[in-house]
N, CA, C and O of each residue as an XYZ file, in Angstrom:
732
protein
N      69.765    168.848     58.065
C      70.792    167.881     57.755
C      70.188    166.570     57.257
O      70.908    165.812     56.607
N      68.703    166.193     57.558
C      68.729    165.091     57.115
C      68.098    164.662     55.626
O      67.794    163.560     55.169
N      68.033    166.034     55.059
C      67.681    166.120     53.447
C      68.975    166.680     52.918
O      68.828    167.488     52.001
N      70.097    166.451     53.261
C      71.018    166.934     52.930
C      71.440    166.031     51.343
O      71.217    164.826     51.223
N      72.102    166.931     50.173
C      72.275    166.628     49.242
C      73.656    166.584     49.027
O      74.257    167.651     49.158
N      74.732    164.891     48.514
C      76.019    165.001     48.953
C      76.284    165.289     47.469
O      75.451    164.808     46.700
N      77.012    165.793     47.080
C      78.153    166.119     45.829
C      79.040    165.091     46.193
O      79.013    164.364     47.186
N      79.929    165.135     45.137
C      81.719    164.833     45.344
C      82.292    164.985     44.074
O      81.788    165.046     42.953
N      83.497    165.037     44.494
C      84.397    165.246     43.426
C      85.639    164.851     43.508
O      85.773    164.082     44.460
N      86.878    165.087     42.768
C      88.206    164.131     43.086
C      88.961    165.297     43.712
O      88.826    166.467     43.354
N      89.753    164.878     44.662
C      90.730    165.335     45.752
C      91.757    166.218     45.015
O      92.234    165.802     43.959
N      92.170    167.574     45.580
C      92.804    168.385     44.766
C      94.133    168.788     45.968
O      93.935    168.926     47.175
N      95.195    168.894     45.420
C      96.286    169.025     46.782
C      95.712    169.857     47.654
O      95.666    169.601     48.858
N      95.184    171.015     47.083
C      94.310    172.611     47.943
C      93.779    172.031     48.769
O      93.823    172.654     49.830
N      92.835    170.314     48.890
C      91.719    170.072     49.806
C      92.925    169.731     51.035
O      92.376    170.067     52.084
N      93.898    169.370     51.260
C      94.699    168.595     51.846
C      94.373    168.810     53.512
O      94.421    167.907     54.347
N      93.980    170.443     53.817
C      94.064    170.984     54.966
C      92.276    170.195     55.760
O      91.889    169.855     56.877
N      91.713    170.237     54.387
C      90.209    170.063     54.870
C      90.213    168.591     55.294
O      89.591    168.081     56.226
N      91.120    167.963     54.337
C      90.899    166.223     54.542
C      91.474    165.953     56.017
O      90.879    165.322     56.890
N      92.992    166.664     56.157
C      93.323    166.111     57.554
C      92.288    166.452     58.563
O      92.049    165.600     59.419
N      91.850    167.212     58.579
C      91.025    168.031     59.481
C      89.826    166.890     59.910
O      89.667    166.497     61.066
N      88.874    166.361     58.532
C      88.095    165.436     58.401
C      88.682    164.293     59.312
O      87.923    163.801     60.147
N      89.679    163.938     59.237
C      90.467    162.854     59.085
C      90.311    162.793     60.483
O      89.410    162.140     61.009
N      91.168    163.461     61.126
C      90.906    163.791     62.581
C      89.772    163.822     63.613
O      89.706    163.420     64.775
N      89.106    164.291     62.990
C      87.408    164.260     63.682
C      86.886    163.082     63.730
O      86.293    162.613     64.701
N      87.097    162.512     62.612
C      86.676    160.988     62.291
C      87.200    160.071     63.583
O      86.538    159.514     64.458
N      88.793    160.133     63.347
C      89.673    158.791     64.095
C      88.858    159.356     65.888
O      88.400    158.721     66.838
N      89.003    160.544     65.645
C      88.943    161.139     67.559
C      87.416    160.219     67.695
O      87.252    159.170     68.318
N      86.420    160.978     66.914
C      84.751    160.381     67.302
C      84.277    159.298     67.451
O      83.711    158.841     68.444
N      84.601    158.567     65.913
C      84.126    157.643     65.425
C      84.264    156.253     65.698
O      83.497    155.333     65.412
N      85.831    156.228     66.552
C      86.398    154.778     66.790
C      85.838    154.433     68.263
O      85.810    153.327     68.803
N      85.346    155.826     68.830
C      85.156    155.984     70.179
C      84.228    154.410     70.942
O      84.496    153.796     71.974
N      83.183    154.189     69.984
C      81.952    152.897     70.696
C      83.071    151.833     70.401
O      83.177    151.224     71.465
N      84.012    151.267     69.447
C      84.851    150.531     69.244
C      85.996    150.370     70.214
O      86.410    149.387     70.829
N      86.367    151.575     70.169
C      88.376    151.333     70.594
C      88.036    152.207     71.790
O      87.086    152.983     71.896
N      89.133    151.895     72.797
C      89.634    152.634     73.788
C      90.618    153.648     73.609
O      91.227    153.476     72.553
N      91.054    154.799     74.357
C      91.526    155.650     73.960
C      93.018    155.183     73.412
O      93.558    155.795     72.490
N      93.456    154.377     73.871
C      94.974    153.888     73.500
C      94.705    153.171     72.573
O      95.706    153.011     71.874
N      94.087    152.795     72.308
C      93.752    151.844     70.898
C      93.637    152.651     69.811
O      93.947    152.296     68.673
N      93.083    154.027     70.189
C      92.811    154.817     69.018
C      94.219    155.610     68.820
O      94.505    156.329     67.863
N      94.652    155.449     69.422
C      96.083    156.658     69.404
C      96.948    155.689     68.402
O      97.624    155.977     67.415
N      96.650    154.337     69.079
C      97.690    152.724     68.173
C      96.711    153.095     66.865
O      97.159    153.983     66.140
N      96.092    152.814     66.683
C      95.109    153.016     65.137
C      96.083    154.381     64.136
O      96.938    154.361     63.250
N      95.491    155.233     64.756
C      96.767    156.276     64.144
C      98.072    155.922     63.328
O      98.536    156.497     62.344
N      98.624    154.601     64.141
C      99.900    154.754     63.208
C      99.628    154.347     62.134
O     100.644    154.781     61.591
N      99.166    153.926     61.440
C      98.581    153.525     60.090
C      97.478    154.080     59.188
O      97.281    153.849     57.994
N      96.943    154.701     59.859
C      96.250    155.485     59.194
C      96.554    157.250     59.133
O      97.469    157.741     59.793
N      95.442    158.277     58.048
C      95.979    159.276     57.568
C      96.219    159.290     56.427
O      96.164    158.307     55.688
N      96.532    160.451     56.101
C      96.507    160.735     54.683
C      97.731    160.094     53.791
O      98.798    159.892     54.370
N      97.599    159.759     52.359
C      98.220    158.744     51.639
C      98.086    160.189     50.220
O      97.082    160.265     49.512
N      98.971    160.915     50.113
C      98.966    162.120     48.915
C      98.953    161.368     47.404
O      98.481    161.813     46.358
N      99.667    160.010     47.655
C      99.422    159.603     46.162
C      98.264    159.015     45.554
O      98.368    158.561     44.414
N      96.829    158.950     46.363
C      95.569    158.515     45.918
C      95.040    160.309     44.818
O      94.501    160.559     43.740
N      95.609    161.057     45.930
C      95.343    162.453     45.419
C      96.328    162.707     44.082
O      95.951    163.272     43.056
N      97.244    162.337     44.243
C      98.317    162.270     43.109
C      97.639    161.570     41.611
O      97.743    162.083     40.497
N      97.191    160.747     41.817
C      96.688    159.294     41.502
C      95.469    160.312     40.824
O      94.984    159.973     39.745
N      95.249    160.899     41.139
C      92.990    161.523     41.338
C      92.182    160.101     41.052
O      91.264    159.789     40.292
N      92.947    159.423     42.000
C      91.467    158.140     42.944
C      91.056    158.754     44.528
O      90.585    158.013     45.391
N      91.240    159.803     44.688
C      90.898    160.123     46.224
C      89.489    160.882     45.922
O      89.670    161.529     44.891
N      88.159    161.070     46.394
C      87.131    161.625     46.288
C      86.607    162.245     47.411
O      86.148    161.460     48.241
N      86.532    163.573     47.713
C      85.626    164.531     48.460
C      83.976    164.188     48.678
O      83.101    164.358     47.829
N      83.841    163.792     49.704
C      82.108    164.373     49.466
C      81.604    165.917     50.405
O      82.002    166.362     51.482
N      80.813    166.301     49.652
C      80.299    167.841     50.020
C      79.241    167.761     50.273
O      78.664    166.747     49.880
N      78.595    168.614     50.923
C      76.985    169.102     50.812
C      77.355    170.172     51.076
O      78.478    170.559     51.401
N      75.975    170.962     50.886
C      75.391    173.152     51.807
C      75.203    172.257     53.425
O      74.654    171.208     53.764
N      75.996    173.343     54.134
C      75.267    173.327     55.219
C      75.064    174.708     55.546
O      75.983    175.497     55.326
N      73.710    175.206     56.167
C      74.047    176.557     56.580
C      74.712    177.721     55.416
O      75.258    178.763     55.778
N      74.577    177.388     54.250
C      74.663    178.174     53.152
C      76.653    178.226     52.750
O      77.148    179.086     52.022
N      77.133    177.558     53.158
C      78.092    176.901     53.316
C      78.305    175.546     52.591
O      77.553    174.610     52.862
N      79.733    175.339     51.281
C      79.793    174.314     50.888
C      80.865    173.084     51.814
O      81.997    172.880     51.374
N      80.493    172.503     52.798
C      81.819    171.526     53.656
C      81.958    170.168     53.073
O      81.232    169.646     52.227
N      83.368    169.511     53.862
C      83.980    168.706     53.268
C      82.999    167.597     54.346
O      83.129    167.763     55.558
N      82.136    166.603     53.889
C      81.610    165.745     55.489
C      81.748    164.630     55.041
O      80.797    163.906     55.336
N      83.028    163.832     54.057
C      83.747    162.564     53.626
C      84.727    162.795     52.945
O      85.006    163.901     52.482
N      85.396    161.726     52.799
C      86.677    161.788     51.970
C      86.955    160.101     52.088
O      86.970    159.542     53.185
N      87.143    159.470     50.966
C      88.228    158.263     50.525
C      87.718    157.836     49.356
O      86.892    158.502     48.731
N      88.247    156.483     48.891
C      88.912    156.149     47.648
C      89.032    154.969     47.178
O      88.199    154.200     47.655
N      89.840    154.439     46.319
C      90.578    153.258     45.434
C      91.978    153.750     45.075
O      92.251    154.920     44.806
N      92.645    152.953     45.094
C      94.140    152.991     44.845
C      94.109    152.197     43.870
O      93.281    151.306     43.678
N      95.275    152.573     43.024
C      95.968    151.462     41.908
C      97.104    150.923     42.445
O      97.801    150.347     41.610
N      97.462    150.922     43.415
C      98.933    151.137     43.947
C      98.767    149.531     44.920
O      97.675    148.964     44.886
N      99.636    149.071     45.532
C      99.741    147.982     45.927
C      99.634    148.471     47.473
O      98.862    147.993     48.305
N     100.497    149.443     47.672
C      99.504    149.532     48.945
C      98.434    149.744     50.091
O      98.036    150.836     50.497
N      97.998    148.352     50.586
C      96.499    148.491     51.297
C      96.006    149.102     51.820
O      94.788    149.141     51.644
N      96.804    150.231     53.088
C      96.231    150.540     53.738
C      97.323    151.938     54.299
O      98.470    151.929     53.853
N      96.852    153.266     55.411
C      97.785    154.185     55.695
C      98.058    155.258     55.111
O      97.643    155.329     53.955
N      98.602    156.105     55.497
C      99.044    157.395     55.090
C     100.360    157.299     54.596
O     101.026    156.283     54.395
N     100.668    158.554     54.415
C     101.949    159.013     54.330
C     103.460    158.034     55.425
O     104.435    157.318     55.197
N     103.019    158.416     56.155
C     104.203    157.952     57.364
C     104.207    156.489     57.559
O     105.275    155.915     57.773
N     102.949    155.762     57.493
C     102.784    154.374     57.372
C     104.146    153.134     57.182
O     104.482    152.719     56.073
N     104.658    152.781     58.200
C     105.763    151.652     57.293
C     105.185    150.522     56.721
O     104.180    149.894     57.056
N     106.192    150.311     55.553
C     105.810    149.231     54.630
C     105.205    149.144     53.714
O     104.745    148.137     53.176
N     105.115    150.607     53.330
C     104.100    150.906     52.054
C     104.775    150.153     50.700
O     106.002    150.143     50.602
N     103.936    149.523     49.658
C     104.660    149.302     48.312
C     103.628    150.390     47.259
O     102.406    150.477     47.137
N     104.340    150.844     46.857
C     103.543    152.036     45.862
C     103.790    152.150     44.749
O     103.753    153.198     44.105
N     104.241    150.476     44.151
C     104.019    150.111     43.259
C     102.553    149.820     42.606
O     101.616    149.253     43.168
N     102.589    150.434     41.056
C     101.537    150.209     40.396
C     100.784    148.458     40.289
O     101.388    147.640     39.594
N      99.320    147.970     41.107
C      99.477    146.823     40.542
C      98.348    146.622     39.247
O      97.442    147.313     38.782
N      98.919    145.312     38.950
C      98.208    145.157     37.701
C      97.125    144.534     37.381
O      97.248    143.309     37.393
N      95.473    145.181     36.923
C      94.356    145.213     36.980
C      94.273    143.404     36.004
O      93.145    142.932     36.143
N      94.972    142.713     35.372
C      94.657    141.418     35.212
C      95.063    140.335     36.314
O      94.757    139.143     36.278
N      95.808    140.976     37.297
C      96.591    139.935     38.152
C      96.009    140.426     39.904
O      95.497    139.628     40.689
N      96.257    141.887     40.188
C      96.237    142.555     41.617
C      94.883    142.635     41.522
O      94.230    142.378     40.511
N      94.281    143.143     43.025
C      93.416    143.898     43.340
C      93.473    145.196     43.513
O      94.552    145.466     44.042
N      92.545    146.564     43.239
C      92.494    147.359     43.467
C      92.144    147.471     44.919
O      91.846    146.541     45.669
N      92.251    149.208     45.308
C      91.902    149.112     46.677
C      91.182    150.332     47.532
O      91.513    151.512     47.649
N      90.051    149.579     48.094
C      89.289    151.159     48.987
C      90.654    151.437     49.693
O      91.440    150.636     50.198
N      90.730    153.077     49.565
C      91.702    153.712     50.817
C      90.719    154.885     51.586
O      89.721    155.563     51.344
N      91.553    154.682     52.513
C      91.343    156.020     53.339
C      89.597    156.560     53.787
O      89.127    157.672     53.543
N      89.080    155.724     54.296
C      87.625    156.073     54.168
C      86.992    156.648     55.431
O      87.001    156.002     56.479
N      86.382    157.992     55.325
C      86.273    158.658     56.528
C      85.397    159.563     56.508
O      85.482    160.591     55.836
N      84.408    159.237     57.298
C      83.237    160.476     57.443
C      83.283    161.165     58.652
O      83.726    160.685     59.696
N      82.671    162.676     58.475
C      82.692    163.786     59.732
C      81.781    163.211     60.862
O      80.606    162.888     60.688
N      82.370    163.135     61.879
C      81.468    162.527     63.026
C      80.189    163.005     62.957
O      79.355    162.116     63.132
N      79.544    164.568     62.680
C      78.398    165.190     62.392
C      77.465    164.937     61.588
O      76.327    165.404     61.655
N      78.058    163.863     60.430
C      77.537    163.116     58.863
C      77.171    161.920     59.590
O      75.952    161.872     59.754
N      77.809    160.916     60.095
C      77.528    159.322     60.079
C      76.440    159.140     59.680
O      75.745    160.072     59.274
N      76.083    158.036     59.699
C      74.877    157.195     59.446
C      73.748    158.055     58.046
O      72.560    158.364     58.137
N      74.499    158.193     57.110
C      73.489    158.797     56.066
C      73.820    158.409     54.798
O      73.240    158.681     53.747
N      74.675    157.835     54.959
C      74.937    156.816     53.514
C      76.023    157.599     52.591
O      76.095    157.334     51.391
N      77.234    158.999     53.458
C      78.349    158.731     52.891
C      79.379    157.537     52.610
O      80.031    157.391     51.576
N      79.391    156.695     53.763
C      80.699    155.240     53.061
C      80.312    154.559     51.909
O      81.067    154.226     50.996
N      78.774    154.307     52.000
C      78.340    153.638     51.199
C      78.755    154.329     49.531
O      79.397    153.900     48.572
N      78.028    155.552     49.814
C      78.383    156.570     48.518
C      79.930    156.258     47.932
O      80.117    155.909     46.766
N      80.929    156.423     48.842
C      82.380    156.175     49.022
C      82.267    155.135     48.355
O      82.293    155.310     47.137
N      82.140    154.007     48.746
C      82.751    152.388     48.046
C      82.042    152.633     46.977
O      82.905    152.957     46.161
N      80.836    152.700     46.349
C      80.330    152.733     45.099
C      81.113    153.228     44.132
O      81.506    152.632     43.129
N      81.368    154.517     44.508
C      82.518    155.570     43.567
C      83.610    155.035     43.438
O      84.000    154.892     42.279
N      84.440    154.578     44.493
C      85.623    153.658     44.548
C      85.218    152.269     43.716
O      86.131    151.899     42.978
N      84.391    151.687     43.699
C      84.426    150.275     43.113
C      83.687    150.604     41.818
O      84.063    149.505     41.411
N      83.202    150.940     41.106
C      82.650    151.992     39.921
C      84.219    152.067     39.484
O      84.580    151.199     38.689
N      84.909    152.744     39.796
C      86.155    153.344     39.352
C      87.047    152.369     38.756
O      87.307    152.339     37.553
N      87.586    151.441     39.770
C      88.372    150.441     40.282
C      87.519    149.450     38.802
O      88.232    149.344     37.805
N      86.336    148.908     38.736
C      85.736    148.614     37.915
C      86.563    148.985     36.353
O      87.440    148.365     35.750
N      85.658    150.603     35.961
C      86.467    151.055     34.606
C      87.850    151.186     34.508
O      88.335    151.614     33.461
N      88.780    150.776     35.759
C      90.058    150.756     35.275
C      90.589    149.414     34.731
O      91.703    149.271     34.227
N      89.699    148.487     34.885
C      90.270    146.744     34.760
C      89.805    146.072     35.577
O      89.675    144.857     35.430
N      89.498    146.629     36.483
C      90.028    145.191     37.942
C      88.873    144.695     38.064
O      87.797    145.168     37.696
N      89.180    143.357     38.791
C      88.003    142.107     38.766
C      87.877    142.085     40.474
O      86.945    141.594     41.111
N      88.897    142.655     40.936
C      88.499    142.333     42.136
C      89.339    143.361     42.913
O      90.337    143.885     42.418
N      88.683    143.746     44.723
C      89.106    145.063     45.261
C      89.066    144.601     47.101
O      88.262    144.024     47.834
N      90.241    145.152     47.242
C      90.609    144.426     48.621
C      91.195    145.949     49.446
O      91.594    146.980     48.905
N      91.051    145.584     51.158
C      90.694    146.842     51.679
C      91.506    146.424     53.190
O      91.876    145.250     53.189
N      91.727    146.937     54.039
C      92.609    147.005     55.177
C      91.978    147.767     56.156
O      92.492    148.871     56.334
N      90.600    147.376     57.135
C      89.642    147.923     57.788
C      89.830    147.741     58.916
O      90.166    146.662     59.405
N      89.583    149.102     59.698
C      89.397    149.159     61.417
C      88.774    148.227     62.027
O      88.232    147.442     61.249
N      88.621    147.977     63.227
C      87.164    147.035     63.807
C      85.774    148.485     63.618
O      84.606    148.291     63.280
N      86.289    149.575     63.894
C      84.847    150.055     63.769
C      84.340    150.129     62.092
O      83.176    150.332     61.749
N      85.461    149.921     61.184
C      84.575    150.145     59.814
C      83.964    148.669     59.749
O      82.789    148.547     59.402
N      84.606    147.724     60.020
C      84.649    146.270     59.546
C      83.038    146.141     59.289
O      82.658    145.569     58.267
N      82.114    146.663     60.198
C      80.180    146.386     59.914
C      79.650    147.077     58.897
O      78.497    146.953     58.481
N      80.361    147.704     58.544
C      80.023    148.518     56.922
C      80.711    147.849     55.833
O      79.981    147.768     54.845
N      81.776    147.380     55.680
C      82.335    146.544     54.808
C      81.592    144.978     54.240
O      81.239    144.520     53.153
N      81.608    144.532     55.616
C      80.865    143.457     55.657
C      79.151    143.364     54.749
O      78.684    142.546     53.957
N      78.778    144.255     55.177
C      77.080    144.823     54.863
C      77.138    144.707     53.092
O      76.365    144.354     52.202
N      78.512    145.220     53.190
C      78.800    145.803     51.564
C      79.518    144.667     50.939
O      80.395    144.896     50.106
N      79.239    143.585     51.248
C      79.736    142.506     50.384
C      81.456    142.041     50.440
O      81.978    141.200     49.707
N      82.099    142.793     51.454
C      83.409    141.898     51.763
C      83.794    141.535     52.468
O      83.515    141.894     53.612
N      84.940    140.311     52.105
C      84.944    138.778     53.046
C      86.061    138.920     53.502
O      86.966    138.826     52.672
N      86.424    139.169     54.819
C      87.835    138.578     55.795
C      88.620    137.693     55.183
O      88.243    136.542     54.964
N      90.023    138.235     54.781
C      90.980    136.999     54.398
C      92.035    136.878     55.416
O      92.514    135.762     55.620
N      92.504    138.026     56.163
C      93.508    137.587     56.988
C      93.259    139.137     58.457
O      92.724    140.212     58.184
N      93.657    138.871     59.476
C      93.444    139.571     60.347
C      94.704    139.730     61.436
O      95.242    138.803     62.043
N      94.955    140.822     61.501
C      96.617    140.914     61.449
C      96.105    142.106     63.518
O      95.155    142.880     63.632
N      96.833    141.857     64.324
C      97.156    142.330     65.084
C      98.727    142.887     64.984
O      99.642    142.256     64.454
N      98.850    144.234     65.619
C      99.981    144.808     65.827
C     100.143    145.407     66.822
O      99.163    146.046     67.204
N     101.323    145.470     67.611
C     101.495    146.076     68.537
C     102.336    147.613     68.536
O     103.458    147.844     68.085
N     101.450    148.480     69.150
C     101.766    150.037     68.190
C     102.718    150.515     69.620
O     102.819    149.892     70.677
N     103.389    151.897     69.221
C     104.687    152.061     70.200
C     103.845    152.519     71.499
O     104.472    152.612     72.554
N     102.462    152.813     71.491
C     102.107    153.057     73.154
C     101.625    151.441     73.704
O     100.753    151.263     74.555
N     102.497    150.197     72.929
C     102.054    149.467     74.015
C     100.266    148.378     73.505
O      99.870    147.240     73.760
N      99.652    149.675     72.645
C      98.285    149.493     72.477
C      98.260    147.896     71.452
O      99.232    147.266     71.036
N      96.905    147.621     71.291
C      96.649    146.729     70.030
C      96.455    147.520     68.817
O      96.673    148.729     68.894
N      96.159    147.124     67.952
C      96.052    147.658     66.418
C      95.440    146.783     65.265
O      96.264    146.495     64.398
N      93.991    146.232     65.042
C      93.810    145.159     64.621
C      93.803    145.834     63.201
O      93.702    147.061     63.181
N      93.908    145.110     61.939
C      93.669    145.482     60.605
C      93.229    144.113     59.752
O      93.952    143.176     59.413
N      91.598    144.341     59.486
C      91.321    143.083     58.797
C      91.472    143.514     57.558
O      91.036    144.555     57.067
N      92.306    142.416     56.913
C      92.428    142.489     55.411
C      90.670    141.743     54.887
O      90.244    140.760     55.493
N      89.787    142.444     53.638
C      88.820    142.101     53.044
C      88.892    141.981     51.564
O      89.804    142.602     51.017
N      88.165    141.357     50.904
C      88.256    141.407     49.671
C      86.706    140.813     49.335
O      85.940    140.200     50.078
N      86.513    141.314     47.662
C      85.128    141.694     46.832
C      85.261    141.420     45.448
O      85.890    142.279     44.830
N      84.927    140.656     44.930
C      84.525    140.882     44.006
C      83.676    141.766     42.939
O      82.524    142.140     43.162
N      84.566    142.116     41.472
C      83.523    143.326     41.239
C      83.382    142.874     39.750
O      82.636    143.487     38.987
């Protein structure tokens, strides 16, 4: 695993089963040194899969062989769409198109297999996403991050503009720092 070679490619409805799956492993593992278990359950409501990045083909797969085996061990993105952050079920989505002389584009959905961490899929992720976000227009790319992503964001050149607590239906907290980058 640790000469492992990542591919990627853009998100196809077919991957949908593999991404939640990803998706899941991620929120359960990954938030674990961060959040408490109710915190992670509150995290949930906002996050998950968002079909119109895939709609969109701004959503990106990363792959490697494992074991002679091709798996899914990342998945996220850039949006054109106005909204920051969440899945499907998410309230308050605007999914309106915004506009690359005026809006920011936006990392979505960013999530590696608890078994991957630390090998330079996110990083891979935002490059591809801001690369993208880049050749579509945009000057600048803003993002809606966990406390556990927030030390990878940061690393990667974006700045805290607003930091929003919510209170989710178990009661829990739910922090979401809004970031933004210049590109």
């Amino acid at each position: 695993m640790a000469n492992s070679v990542f591919t990627h490619r853009l998100a196809q409805t077919s991957d949908t089963p593999a991404i939640i799956s990803l998706m899941q492993a991620s929120i359960a593992e990954n938030m674990k040194d961060f959040l408490s278990a109710e915190e992670i359950k509150a995290a949930q409501e906002t996050m998950g899969l968002d079909t119109t990045l895939i709609e969109d083909q701004t959503y990106i797969i990363i792959e490697t062989i494992h074991e002679g085996e091709t798996i899914v061990v990342g998945c996220g993105g850039w949006g054109k769409r106005r909204t920051l952050y969440g899945g499907n079920h998410t309230k308050g989505r605007d999914d309106s198109f915004a506009d690359p002389a005026m809006d920011a584009a936006r990392i979505r959905a960013m999530y590696t297999h608890p078994d991957w961490t630390r090998r330079g899929i996110g990083a891979l992720l935002l490059d591809l996403g801001e690369e993208a976000a880049r050749e579509a227009g945009f000057k600048k790319i803003e993002l809606g991050s966990t406390l556990p992503g927030e030390p990878l964001y940061r690393a990667r050149g974006y700045v805290e503009f607003d930091r929003e607590v919510q209170t989710a239906a178990n009661g829990s907290i739910n922090t979401i720092i809004s970031m933004r980058k210049a590109l």
